[in-house]
C-alpha positions in Angstrom: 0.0 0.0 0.0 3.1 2.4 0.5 4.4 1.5 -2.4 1.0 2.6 -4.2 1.2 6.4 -2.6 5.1 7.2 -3.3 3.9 6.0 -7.2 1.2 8.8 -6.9 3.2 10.7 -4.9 5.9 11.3 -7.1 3.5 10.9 -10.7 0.3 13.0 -8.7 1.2 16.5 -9.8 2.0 15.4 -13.5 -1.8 13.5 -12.8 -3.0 16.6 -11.6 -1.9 18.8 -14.4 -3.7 16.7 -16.6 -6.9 15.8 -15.2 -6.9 19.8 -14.8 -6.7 20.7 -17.8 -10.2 19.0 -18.8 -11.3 20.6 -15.6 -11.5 17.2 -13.1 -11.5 17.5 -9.6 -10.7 14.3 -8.4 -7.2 14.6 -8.8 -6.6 17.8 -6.7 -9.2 16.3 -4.1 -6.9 13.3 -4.3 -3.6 15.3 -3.7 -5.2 17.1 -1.1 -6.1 13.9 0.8 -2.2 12.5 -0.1 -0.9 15.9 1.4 -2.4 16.1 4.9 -0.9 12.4 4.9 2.2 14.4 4.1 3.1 12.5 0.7 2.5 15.9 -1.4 2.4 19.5 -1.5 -0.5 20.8 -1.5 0.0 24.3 -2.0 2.0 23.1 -5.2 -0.4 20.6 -6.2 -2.7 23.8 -5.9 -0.7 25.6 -8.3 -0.7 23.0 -10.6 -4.4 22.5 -11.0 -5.3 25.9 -11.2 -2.7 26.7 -14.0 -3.9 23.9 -15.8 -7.3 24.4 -15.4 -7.1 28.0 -16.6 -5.1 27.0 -19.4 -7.5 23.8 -20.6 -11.0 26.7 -20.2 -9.0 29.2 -22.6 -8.2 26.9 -24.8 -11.7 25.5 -25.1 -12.9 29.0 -24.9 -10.1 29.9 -28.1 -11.2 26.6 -30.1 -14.8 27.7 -29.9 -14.3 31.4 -31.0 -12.1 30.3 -34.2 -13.3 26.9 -35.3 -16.6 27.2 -35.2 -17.3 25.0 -38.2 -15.7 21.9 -36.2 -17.2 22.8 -32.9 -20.8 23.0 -34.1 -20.6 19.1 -35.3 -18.9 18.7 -31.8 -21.9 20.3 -30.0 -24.6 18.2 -32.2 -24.0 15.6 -30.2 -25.1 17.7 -27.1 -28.3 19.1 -28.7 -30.9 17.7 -26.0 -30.6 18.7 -21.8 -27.4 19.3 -21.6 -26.9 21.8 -24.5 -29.6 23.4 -23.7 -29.2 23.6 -20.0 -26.0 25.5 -20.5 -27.7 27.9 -22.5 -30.2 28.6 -20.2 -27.4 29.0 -17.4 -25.6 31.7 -19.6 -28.5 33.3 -20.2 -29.9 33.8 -16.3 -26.2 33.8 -14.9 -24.0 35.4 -16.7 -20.8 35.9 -16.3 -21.1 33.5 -12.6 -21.9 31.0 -15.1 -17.7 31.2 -15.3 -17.5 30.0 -11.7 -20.2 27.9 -11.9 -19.3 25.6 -14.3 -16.2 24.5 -12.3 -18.1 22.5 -10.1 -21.1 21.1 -12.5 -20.1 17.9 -14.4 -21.6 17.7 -17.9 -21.2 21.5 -18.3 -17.8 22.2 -17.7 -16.9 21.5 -20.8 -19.5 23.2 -23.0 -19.7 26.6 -21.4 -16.2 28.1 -22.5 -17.3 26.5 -26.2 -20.8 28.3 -25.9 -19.1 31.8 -24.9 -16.5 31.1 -27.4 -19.2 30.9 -30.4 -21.5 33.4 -28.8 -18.4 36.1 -29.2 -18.0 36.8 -25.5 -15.1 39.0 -25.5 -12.1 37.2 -24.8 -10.9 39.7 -22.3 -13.2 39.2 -20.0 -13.4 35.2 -20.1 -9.3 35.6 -19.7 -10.2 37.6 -16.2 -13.3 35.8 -15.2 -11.5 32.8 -16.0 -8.3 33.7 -14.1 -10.3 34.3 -10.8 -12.9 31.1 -11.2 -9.5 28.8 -11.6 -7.9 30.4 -8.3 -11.6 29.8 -6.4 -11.7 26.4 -7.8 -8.4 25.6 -7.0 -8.7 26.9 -3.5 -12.2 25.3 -2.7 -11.0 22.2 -4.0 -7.6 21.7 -2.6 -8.2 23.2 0.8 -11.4 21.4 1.4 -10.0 17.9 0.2 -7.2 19.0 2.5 -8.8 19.8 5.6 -11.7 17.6 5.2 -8.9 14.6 5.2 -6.6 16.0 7.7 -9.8 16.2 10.4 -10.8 12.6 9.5 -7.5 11.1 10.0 -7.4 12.9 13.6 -10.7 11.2 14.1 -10.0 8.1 13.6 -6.4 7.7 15.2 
């Protein structure tokens, strides 16, 4: 069993980077939980997953503004609920729809398309985006953190 945590120990932030940048939580909550058992950073692993995160929303926000052609037959498949849930979310949210979509599975992908075809200026989804990645990151990470930490004391 000790063996598995120094492999995710020592692979975890490269895990974390990835899972990140397609906007997953389990990593970071995982590296929060493998850092109050003091096999990982956790401010670093923090760091990681909200560069990453930032970085895999832009893109997706980028793709969606200039290939629109490909992106439409992407978002066909997403034509029922889902599609138009998001829309609906834009539409009464806003700009929290940014921060929202963090933390909604199913969505978290489609949003920074949507605002990407709907020519949301990128400025703003660059800012909005900046600050939803930090809360993300934070939320996550500290929670999985402190969550663990107080359920190990528990229980020893």
């Amino acid at each position: 069993m000790e063996n598995i945590f120094d492999l995710l120990a020592s692979w975890g932030y490269l895990i974390i980077a990835f899972y990140s940048f397609g906007g997953g939580m389990l990593a970071l909550a995982g590296a929060g939980i493998l850092a109050s058992m003091g096999k990982m950073d956790i401010g670093l692993a923090i760091a990681i997953a909200i560069i990453f995160n930032f970085i895999g929303d832009t893109v997706l926000f980028y793709m969606g503004q200039n290939n629109k052609k490909d992106v439409k037959s992407y978002l066909d498949k997403f034509k029922g609920r889902i599609h138009a849930r998001t829309i609906l979310l834009m539409r009464k949210y806003g700009w929290a729809v940014v921060f929202l979509q963090k933390y909604l599975y199913g969505i978290k992908t489609l949003v920074p398309i949507i605002m990407g075809l709907s020519k949301y200026d990128f400025r703003k989804f660059i800012i909005l985006n900046i600050f939803a990645s930090i809360v993300w990151g934070l939320v996550v990470g500290l929670l999985s953190y402190y969550f663990s930490s107080a359920v190990q004391d528990w229980f020893s």
